[in-house]
Every structure is written in C-alpha cells, then in structure tokens.
LUMLUMVO-438469 format. One record per residue (C-alpha): residue number from 1; residue in three letters; x, y, z. Coordinates in nm, 3 decimals, decimal comma, always signed. Layout:
NUM|ALA|X|Y|Z
...
! end
This chain:
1|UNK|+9,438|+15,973|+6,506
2|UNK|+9,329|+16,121|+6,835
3|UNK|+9,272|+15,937|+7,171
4|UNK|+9,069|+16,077|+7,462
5|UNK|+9,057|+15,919|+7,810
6|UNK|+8,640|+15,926|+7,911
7|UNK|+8,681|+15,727|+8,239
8|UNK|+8,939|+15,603|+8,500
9|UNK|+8,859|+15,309|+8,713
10|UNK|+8,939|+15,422|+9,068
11|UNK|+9,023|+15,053|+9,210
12|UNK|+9,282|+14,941|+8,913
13|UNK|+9,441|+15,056|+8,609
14|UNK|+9,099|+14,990|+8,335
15|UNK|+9,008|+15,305|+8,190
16|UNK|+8,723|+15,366|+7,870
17|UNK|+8,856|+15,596|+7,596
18|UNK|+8,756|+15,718|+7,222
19|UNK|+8,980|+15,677|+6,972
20|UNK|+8,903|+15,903|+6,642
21|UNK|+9,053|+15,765|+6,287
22|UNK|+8,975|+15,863|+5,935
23|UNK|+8,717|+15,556|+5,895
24|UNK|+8,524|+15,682|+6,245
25|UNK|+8,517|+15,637|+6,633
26|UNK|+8,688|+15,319|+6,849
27|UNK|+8,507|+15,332|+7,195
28|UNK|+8,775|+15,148|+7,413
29|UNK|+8,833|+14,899|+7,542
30|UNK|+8,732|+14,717|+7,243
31|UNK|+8,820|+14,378|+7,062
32|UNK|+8,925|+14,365|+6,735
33|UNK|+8,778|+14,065|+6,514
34|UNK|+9,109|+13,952|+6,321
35|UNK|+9,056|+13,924|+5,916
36|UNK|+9,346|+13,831|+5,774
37|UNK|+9,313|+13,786|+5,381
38|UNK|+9,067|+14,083|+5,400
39|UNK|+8,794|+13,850|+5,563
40|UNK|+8,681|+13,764|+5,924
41|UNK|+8,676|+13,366|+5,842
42|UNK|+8,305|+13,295|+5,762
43|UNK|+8,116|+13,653|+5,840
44|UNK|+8,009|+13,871|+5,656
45|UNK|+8,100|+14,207|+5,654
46|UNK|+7,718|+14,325|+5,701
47|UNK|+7,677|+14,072|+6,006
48|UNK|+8,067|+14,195|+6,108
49|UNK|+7,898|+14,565|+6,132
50|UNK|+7,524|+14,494|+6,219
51|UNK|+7,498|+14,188|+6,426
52|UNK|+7,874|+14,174|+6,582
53|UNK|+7,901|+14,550|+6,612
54|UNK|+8,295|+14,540|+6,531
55|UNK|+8,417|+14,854|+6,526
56|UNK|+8,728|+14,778|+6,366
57|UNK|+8,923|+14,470|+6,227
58|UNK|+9,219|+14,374|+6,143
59|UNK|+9,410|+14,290|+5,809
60|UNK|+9,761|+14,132|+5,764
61|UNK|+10,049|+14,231|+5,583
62|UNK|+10,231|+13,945|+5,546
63|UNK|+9,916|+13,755|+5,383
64|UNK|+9,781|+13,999|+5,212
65|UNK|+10,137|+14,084|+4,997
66|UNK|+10,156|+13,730|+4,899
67|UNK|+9,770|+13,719|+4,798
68|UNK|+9,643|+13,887|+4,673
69|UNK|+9,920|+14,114|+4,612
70|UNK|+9,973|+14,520|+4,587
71|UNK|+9,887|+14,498|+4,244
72|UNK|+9,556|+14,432|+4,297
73|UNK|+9,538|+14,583|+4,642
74|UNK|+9,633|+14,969|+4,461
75|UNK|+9,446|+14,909|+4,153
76|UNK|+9,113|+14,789|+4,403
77|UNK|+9,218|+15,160|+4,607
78|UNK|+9,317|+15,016|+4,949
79|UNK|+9,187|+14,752|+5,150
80|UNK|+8,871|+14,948|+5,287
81|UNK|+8,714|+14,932|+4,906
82|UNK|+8,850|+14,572|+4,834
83|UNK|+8,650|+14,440|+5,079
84|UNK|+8,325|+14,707|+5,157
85|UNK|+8,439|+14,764|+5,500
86|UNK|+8,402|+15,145|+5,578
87|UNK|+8,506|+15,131|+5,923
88|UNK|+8,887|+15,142|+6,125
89|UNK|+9,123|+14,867|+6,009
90|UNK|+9,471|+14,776|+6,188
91|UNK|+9,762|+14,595|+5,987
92|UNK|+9,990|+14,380|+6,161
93|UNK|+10,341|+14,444|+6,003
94|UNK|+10,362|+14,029|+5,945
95|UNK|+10,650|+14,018|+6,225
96|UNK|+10,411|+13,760|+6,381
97|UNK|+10,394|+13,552|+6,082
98|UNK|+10,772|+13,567|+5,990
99|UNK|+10,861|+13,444|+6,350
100|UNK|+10,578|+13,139|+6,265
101|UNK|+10,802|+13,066|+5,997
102|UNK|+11,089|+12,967|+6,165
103|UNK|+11,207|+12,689|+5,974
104|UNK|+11,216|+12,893|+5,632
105|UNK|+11,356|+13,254|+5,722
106|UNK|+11,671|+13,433|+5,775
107|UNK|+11,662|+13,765|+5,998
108|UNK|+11,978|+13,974|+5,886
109|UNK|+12,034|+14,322|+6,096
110|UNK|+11,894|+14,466|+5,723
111|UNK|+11,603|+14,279|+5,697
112|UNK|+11,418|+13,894|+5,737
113|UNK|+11,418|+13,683|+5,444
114|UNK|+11,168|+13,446|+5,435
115|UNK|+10,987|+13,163|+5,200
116|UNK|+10,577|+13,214|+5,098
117|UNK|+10,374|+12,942|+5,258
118|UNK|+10,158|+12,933|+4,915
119|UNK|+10,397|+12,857|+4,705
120|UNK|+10,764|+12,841|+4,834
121|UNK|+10,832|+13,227|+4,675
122|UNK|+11,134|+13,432|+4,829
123|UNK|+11,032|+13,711|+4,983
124|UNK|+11,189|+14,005|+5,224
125|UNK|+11,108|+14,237|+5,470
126|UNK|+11,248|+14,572|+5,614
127|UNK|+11,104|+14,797|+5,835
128|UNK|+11,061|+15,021|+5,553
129|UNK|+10,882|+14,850|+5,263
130|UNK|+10,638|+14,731|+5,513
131|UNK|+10,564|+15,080|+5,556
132|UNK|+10,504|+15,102|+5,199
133|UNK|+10,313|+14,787|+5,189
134|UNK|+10,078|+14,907|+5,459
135|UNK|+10,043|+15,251|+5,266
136|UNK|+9,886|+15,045|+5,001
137|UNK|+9,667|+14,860|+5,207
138|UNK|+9,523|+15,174|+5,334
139|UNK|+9,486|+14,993|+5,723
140|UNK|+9,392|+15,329|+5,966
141|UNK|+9,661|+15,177|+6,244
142|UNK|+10,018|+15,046|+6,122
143|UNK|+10,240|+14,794|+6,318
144|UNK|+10,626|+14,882|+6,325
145|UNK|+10,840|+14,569|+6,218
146|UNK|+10,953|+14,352|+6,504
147|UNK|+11,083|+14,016|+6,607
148|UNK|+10,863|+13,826|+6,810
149|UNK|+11,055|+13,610|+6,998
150|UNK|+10,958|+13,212|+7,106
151|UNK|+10,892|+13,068|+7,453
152|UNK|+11,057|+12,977|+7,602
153|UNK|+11,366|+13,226|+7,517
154|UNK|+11,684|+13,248|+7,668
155|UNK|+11,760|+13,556|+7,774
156|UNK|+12,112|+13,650|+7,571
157|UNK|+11,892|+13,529|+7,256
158|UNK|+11,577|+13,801|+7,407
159|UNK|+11,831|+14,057|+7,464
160|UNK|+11,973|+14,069|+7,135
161|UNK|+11,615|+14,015|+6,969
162|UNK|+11,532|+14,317|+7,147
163|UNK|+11,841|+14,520|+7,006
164|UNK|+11,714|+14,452|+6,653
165|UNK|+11,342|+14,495|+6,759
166|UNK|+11,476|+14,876|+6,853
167|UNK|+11,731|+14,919|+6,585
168|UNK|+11,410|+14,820|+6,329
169|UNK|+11,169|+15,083|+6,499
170|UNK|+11,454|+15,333|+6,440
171|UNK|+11,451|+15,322|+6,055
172|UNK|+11,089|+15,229|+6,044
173|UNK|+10,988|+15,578|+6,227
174|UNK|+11,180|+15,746|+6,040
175|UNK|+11,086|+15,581|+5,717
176|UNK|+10,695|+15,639|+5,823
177|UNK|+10,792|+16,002|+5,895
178|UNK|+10,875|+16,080|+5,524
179|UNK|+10,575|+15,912|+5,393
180|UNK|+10,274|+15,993|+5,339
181|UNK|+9,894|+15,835|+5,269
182|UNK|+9,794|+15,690|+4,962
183|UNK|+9,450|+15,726|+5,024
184|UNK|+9,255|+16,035|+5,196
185|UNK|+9,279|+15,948|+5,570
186|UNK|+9,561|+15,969|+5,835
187|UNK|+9,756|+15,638|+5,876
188|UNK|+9,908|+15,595|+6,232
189|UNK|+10,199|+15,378|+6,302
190|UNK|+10,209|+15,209|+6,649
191|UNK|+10,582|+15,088|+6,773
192|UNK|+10,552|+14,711|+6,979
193|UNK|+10,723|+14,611|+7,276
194|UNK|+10,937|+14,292|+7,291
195|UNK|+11,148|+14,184|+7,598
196|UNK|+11,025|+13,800|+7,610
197|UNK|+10,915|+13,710|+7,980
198|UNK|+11,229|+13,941|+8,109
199|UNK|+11,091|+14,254|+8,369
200|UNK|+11,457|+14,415|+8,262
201|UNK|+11,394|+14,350|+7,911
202|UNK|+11,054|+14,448|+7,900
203|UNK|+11,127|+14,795|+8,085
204|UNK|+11,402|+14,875|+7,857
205|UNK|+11,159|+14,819|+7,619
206|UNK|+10,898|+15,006|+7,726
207|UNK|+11,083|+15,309|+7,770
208|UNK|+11,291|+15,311|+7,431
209|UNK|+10,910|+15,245|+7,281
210|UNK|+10,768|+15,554|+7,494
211|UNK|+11,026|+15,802|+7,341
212|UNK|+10,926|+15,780|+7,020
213|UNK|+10,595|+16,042|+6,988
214|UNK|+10,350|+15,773|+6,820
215|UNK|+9,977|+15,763|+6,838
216|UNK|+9,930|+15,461|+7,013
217|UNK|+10,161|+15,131|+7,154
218|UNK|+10,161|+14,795|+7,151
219|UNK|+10,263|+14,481|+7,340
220|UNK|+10,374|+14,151|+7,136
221|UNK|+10,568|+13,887|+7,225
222|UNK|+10,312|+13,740|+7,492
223|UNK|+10,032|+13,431|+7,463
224|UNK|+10,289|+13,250|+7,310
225|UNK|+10,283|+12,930|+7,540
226|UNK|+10,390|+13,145|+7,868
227|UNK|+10,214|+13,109|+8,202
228|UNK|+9,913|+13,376|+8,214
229|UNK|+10,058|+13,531|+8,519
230|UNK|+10,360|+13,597|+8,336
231|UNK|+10,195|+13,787|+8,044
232|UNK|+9,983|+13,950|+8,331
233|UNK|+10,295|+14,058|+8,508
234|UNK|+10,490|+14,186|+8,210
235|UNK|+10,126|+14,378|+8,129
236|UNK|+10,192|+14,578|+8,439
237|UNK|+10,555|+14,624|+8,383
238|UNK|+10,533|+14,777|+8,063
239|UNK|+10,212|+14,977|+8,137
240|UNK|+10,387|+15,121|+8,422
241|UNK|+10,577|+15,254|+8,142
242|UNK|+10,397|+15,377|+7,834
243|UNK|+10,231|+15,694|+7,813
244|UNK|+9,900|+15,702|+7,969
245|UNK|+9,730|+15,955|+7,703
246|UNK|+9,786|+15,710|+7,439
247|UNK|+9,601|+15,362|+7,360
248|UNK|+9,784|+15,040|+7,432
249|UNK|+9,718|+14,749|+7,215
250|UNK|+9,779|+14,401|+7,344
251|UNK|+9,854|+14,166|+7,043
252|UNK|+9,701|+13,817|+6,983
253|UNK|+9,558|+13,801|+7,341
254|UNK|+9,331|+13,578|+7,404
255|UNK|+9,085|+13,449|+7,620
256|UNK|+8,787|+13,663|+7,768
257|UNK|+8,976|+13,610|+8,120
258|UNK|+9,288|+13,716|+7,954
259|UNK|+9,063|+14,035|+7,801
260|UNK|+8,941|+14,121|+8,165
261|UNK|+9,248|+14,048|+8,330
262|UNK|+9,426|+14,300|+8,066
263|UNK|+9,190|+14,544|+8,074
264|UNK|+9,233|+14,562|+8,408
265|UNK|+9,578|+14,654|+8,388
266|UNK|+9,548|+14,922|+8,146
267|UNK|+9,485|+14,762|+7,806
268|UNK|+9,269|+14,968|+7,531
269|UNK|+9,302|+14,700|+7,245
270|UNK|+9,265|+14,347|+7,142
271|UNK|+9,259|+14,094|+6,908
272|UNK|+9,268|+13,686|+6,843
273|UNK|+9,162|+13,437|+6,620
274|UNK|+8,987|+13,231|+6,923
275|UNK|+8,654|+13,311|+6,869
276|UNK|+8,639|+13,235|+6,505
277|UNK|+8,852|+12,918|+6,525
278|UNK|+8,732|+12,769|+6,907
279|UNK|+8,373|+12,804|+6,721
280|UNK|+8,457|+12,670|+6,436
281|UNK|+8,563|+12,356|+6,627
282|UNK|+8,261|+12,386|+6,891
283|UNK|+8,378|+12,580|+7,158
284|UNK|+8,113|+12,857|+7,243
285|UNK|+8,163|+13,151|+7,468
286|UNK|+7,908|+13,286|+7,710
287|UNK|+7,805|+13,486|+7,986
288|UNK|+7,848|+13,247|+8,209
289|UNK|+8,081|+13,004|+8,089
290|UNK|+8,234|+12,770|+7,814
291|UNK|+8,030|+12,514|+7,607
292|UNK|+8,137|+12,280|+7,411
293|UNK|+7,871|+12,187|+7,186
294|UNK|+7,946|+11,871|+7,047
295|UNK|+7,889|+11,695|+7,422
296|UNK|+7,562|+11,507|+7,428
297|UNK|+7,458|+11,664|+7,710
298|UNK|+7,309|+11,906|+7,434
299|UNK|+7,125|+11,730|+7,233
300|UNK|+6,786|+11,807|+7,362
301|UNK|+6,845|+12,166|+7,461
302|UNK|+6,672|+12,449|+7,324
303|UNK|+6,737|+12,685|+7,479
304|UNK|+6,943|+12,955|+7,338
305|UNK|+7,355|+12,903|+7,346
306|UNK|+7,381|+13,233|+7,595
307|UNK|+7,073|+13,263|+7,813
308|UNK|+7,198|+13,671|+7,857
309|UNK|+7,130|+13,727|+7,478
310|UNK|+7,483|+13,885|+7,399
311|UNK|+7,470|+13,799|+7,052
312|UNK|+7,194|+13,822|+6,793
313|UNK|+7,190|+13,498|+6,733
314|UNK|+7,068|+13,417|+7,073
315|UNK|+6,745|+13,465|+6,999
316|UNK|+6,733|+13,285|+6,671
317|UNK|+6,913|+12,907|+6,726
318|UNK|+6,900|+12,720|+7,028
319|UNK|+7,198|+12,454|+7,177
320|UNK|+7,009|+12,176|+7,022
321|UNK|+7,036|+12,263|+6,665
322|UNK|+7,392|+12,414|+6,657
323|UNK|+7,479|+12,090|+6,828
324|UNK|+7,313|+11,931|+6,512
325|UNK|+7,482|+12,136|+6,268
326|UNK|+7,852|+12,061|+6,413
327|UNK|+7,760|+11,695|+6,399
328|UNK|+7,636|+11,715|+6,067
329|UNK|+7,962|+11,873|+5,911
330|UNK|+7,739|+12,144|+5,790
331|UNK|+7,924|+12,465|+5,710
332|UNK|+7,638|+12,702|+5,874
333|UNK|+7,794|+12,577|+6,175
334|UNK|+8,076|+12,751|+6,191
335|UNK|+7,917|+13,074|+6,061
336|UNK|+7,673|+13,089|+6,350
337|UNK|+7,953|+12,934|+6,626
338|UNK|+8,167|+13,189|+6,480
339|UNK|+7,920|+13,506|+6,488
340|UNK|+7,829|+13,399|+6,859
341|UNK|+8,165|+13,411|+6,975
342|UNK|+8,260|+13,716|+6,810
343|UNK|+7,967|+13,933|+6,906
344|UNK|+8,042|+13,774|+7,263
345|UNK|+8,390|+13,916|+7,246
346|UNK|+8,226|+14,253|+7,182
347|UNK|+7,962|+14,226|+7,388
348|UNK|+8,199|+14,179|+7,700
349|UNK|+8,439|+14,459|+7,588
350|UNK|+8,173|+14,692|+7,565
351|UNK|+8,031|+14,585|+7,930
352|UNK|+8,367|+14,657|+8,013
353|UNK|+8,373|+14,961|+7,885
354|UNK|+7,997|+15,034|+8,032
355|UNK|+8,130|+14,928|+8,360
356|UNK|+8,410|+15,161|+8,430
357|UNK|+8,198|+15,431|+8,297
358|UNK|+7,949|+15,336|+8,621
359|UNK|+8,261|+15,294|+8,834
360|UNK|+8,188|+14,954|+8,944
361|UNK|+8,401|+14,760|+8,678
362|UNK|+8,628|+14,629|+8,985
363|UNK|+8,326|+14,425|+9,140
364|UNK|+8,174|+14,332|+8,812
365|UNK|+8,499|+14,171|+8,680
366|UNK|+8,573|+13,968|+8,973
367|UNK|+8,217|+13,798|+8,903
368|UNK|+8,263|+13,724|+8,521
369|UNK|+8,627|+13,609|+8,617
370|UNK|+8,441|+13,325|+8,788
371|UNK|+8,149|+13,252|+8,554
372|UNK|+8,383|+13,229|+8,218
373|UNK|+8,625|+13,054|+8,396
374|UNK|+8,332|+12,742|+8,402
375|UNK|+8,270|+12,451|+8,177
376|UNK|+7,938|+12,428|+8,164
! end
C-alpha cells in the first residue's frame, strides 16, 4: 500500500492524498461506508459502487468469525469474492466490539476472553490470531488489536489500558511481520492510538504508534460519549505526532461536522454507522442541513430531500413520498434514507477533497459548518 500527498491546505492541517491498494485507488479524504457481516445494511453492492461511489468499505472481524465463520470465509476465497465487492476493504480487529461487551469478557495481559452475542459461545482474542483471522478475510487494511477504553475513564485505569494497548501492538507487528497474504494482494496493518481524553496519554501514544514503520495510523478511543472539543483537541495532539507521509484513519467518527472538523486537522479516513442507522430511523443528511422526515411539516413536499442533488436519488423521490414510506413501515424506506445519507457522506468528502485541491477548503468549510449544523 502506497500513500501520496496531492494537496496541502495552506490555512490548516486538511490535505487530499491517493492511497494505492491491491483492490485500486482511495482518493482522500474519503468516508468509508461500514459493512459489518459483509453488507452495508440495506445497499447493494452495485448501488454501494455506482450510485454511492464508495471507494472502500469496511468489514468486521469480530462479526464476521462468529458468522459466518473462517470456514466458509477460506473456502468462499476471502471476503472480496464472498460478497462481489472488487474494491479496498478495511477490517476492524473487533477491539471495538470486545470493549461493547463489557459485561461478558475478561482482558488478560495474553489475550481478551469474551462470550458470542449469537449464541453465548466462548471465544478469545490475541493480537496474533486476529492477524490470522484478517488474513482469511482478505480486508486490503488490517487493524492492530487494542483496548478501547470507556468514557468517562479514570486516568490510572487509561494509563494502564494504554500499557496493554502497546504491549498488544508489540506482538501483533511482529506476528503480521512473519505472515504473509492468503490471497494475491498486499495486506497492510495499521497500529491505533488509545490514551482516553488524556493530552499525556495520547502523546505517549502517538509517538510509541509512530515508531513502528506501518502503512498508515489510526485514532480509536474517541466519539464515545466525550465532548466534541475533546475528540477535536486530542485530533490535534496526536496528529502533531504521527507521520505526515502516511494516512491517518479516525475510527467510528461521526457526524459530517465531526468529518469537516477532522479533516481539518489532518484526518485522511473515516467511517460510522450514522448514515445507515440515522436513515433508517428518518434522519436525512443534506447540503444544507438535517431533516427529519417523519415531521409533518413534510407531508406535502416534493421537492427532492437535498435540493444540491448530492445523491442519485435526489432526482428520483421527493420529501413527500419518503415521508410516506417511513410512516408506512415500508422497508424501501430505509434503503433509499440509507443510500441518501451514504452518498451524502461521500459526496461531502469528496468536496472536501475538491476543495483543498482549489485551495479554498478553509472558507468553504466554515460555510457547511453552519448549514449542517441546521434543523431544517
């Protein structure tokens, strides 16, 4: 995996990029639509490619090993030909998912041992057979193992999360180094950074993360219920940091102010579930603000849900009728809410992206700070 810088923004930290993989090209910044059990919830994979114009996704380890296993991920020949997706896919290592689980796992210095929400199964986790779990899946971008710790969090409790965070990174790059692909393309492996809401934490962090010689880093541990200036400031304490000629991928963040607001500071990559699930429940993203849907207000509007046309669908269903479908518990509903949102997500990223490339992105975000920050 390769990573060129195309443009710096000369007023902040945003920059546009081009990240090469074995399954094609990543123009950054970008937003990655998240498809956990080797689906984006309700899309599919031809609108995902055509109409969204994702450029990669993401898949998850921790669901995908329980269901619908490795056996039938290896025999299938990786995740790209289980589900006809031929472009980039990330893995997250299921650190996220383990820490969700807090009420049936055990984290050990070794390993976490944890309980299968399907069906109450023991399972465990080590830094190295999720390496050979995401080997099978075949995802272009690995995610190291990690503990992602709670907010709030003490800071003794961050500290020593932190310790293990490292300690796992240790044997996982070296595990990764001995390794190789199952499939016919490269497989990068990206280290996270922890720290909780802690600047010490997160610069110790940073640093022991930038002296390992990966492809590309991320940052977890933030939109977990902390203020957004505190994920913004630990953003620019860690990306004062990390390498500048490699991509930084900020995990499970967020909003689009949270996208512009962390591209801003020097983030390359995204991803969150909000614009499947806030559709799914009637919560539209556009140009030039938030809709809810199922208001009355509505009901006799048709015209389209973003008058900008940054999805396809703008031009096809108007406010009016998707109101009609949410009402009417009909499942096209949350297809179409769902497709909206997610091409919106793209289409902003890739404004973004167009932006810095003109050298005006400064300006330009302070404008679409205000507009998505309206309920309309």
């Amino acid at each position: 995996m390769t990573f060129e810088i195309i443009k710096s923004d000369n007023n902040s930290q945003a920059r546009s990029g081009l990240i090469q993989t074995g399954h094609g090209e990543i123009q950054t910044p970008i937003f990655m639509p998240v498809g956990t059990v080797a689906s984006v919830k309700g899309v599919h994979q031809h609108e995902l490619k055509d109409d969204i114009k994702a450029q990669i996704i993401l898949g998850n380890t921790y669901h995908l090993n329980l269901r619908p296993g490795m056996d039938v991920m290896k025999n299938a020949g990786g995740l790209h030909k289980f589900m006809n997706w031929d472009r980039p896919i990330l893995t997250d290592s299921g650190g996220y998912q383990v820490y969700s689980l807090s009420q049936t796992r055990k984290i050990t210095d070794e390993s976490v041992t944890f309980r299968s929400h399907i069906d109450g199964s023991k399972h465990v986790f080590t830094p190295e057979n999720v390496i050979d779990i995401q080997r099978i899946i075949g995802s272009d971008i690995m995610m190291a193992l990690d503990e992602c710790t709670p907010y709030p969090c003490d800071y003794d409790y961050a500290k020593k999360s932190l310790a293990l965070t490292h300690n796992w990174l240790k044997r996982g790059f070296e595990y990764y180094k001995k390794t190789k692909s199952l499939y016919k393309h490269e497989q990068a492996y990206f280290p996270i950074v922890q720290g909780s809401v802690y600047k010490d934490l997160r610069l110790e962090s940073a640093e022991t993360i930038a002296s390992y010689d990966a492809s590309g880093y991320a940052i977890g541990g933030l939109s977990v219920g902390e203020p957004a200036e505190d994920m913004y400031s630990m953003i620019e304490v860690v990306n004062s940091v990390l390498p500048k000629d490699k991509p930084r991928y900020l995990m499970g963040v967020g909003t689009p102010v949270n996208i512009l607001e962390g591209i801003e500071r020097g983030i390359d990559m995204f991803d969150c579930v909000m614009p499947t699930r806030n559709g799914r429940n009637g919560m539209l993203f556009t140009s030039e603000g938030t809709i809810n849907i199922k208001n009355k207000k509505w009901e006799n509007d048709f015209s389209p849900i973003d008058p900008n046309g940054t999805s396809y669908v703008d031009n096809q269903y108007s406010k009016a009728y998707l109101r009609h479908l949410i009402k009417a518990n009909e499942r096209l509903a949350a297809q179409i809410a769902s497709i909206h949102n997610l091409a919106f997500y793209l289409w902003l990223a890739g404004e973004a992206r167009t932006k810095i490339n003109e050298g005006n992105f400064s300006e330009w975000k302070k404008i679409m700070v205000q507009k998505l920050n309206k309920r309309l």
